[in-house]
N, C-alpha and C positions, 0 to 999 in steps of 0.2 A: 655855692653848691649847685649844681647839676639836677634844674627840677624835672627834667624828664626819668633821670635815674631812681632818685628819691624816691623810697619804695611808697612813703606814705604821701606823697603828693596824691591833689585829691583832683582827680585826671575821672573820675566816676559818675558825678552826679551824688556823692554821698557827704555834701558837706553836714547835714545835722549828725552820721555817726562820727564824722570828723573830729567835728566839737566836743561830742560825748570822748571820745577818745582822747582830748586834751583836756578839758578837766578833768575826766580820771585822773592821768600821769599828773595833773596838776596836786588834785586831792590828794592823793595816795602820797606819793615824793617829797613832797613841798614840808610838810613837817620835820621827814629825816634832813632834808637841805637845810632846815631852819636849825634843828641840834646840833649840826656839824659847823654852823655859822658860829654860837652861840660856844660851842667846845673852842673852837679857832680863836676867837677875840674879835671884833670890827670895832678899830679904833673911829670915835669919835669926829672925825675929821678924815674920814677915808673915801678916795677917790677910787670908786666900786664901774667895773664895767659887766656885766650880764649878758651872755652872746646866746644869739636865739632864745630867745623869753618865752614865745609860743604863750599858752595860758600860766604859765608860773607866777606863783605869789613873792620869788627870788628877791624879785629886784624890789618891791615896796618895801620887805625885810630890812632889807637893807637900808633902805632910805630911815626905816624907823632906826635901826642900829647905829646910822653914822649923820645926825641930825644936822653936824656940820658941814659934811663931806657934801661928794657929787655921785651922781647913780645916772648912768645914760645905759640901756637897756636896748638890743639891738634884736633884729629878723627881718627876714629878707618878706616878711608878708608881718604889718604889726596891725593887720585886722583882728586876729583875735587876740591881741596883749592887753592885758589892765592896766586903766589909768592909774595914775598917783601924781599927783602934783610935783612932787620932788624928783619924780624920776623924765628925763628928758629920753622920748623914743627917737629911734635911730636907724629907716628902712637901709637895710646893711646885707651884704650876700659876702660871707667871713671867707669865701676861696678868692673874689675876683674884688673886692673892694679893700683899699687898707684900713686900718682900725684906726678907728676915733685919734686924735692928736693927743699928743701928754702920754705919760708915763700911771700906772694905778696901782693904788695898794694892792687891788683886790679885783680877780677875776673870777667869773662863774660861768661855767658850761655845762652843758647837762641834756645828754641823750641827743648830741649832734655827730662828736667826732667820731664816732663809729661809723656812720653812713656814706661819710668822705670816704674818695679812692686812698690808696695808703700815700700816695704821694702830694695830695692837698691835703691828709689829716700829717702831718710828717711838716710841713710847710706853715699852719694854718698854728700847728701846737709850738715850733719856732718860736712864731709872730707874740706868739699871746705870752711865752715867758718872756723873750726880751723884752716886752713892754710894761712888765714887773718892777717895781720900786725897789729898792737894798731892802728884803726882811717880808715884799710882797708879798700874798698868796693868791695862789692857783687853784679852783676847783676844778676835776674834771668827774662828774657824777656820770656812772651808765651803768645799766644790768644786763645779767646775764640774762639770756630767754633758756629758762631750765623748765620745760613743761613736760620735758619727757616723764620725770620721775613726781608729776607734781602732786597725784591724789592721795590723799588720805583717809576719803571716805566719799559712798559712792548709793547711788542707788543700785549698780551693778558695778562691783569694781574692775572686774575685766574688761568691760565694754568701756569703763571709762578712761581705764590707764590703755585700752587699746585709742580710743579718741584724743588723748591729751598724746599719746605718741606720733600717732600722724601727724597733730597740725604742729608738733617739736617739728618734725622732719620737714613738713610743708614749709614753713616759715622760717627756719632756716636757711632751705634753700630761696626761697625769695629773698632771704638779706643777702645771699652772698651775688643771686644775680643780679642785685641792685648796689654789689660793689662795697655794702657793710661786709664787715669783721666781723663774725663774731666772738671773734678770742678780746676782743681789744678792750670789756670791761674791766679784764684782768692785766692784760699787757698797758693799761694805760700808767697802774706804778712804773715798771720799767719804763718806759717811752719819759716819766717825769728823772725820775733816779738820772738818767743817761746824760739830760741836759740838767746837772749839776742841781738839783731843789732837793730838799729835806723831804722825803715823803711820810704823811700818814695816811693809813687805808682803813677804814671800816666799813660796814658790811652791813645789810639789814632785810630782814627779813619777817615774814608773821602768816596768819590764818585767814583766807578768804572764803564765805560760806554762798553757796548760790545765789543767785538772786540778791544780793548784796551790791553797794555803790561801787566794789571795788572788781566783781567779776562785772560789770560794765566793760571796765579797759579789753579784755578780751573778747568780749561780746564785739565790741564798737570793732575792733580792729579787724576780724572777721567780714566786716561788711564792709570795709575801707578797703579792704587788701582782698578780698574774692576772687578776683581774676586773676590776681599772681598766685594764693593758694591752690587754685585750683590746674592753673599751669606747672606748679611747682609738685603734682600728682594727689592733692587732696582729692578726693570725689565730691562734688554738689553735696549726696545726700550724709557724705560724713559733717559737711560744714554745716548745714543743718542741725543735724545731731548735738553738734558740738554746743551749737550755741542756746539749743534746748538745755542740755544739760545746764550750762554756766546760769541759769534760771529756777534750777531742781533744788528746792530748802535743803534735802540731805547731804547736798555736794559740798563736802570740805576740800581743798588745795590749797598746800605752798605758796606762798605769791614767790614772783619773779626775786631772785638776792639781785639790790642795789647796793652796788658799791661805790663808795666816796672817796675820792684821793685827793687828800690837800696837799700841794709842793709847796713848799718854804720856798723864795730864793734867797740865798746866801746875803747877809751884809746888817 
């Protein structure tokens, strides 16, 4: 991957909201990852690969689920990855490097192949089912950024659904001119269906109240991502606003729908 493109490359000076931004998606995510492991099955002796780990608790999961297996856990930066003993890191860039040797039961991605141009995430999601075992499986976890329609309750709700609408639009456009999709949490069942896997897809979603661990991810990204929102037509003093609110007790909102798409392969 392309770290000059990568919208959250951290090109700023803002590595402590970096972190807060990756624990979030870690806290938040990491449990629905673990349900959907836990629905799937991880055989005992399963040879698990984890692409871009970033802070995810994925790969240790794993290591606990398959005690006899191998877990090698990849990113092209594994400064901020958690250790575990069992799991073997693997500084890895999944567009220009080939993936690990051997064949795997089990692969996991998760909030990557969206930010690929369509013809390394096209190339990159090839690579990773051929290298599926007869009956392997494929995670591809990503969400949608649904913020336009997110509040529920407000200290002023027009100011708020006017706030949560701009930085939809802001940030949108920042993903697209950073070359993400953003249709592709949805297009990633088809893109599996197409190259022959069994799909299932579930969905997840819940309530986040101000000032809470979880409007963090919002907060933190805000301050990561500044100079593309505000290139992207946010005003300084709406970004402000913004993240005043995501700190206001009365402020209920949607979180983002994560969706999880396991492919079977065939055998």
């Amino acid at each position: 991957m392309s770290e000059s493109t990568y919208l959250f490359h951290d090109t700023t000076g803002t590595r402590p909201a970096n972190a807060m931004m990756l624990n979030a998606l870690a806290d938040l995510y990491d449990p629905f990852s673990r349900r959907r492991l836990r629905e799937a099955g991880v055989r005992p002796d399963a040879r698990c690969l984890v692409v871009a780990a970033g802070r995810s608790r994925v790969a240790a999961i794993l290591a606990e689920m398959a005690p006899q297996g191998e877990v090698i856990a990849t990113d092209i930066d594994l400064s901020p990855c958690r250790r575990h003993p069992r799991v073997t890191l693997l500084e890895h860039n999944i567009v220009t490097d080939p993936l690990p040797g051997g064949m795997f039961d089990l692969i996991h991605v998760r909030l990557l192949l969206g930010h690929l141009p369509a013809d390394h995430r096209e190339t990159v999601l090839t690579a990773l089912v051929n290298a599926l075992t007869p009956g392997g499986l494929l995670f591809v976890e990503e969400f949608e950024a649904t913020w336009q329609t997110s509040v529920l309750s407000a200290p002023n709700l027009d100011d708020a659904d006017r706030l949560f609408t701009v930085y939809h639009h802001a940030f949108q456009a920042a993903l697209i001119e950073s070359g993400n999709d953003p249709r592709w949490g949805r297009r990633a069942h088809h893109a599996l269906r197409r190259r022959g896997l069994t799909v299932d897809t579930r969905g997840d979603t819940g309530t986040w109240t101000g000032g809470s661990p979880a409007c963090l991810l919002p907060h933190a990204t805000t301050e990561v991502i500044r100079p593309r929102l505000i290139a992207a037509g946010m005003p300084p003093a709406d970004i402000d606003s913004f993240r005043q609110l995501l700190h206001h007790r009365s402020l209920v909102v949607k979180s983002n729908l994560a969706l999880s798409h396991i492919g079977r392969h065939a055998g």
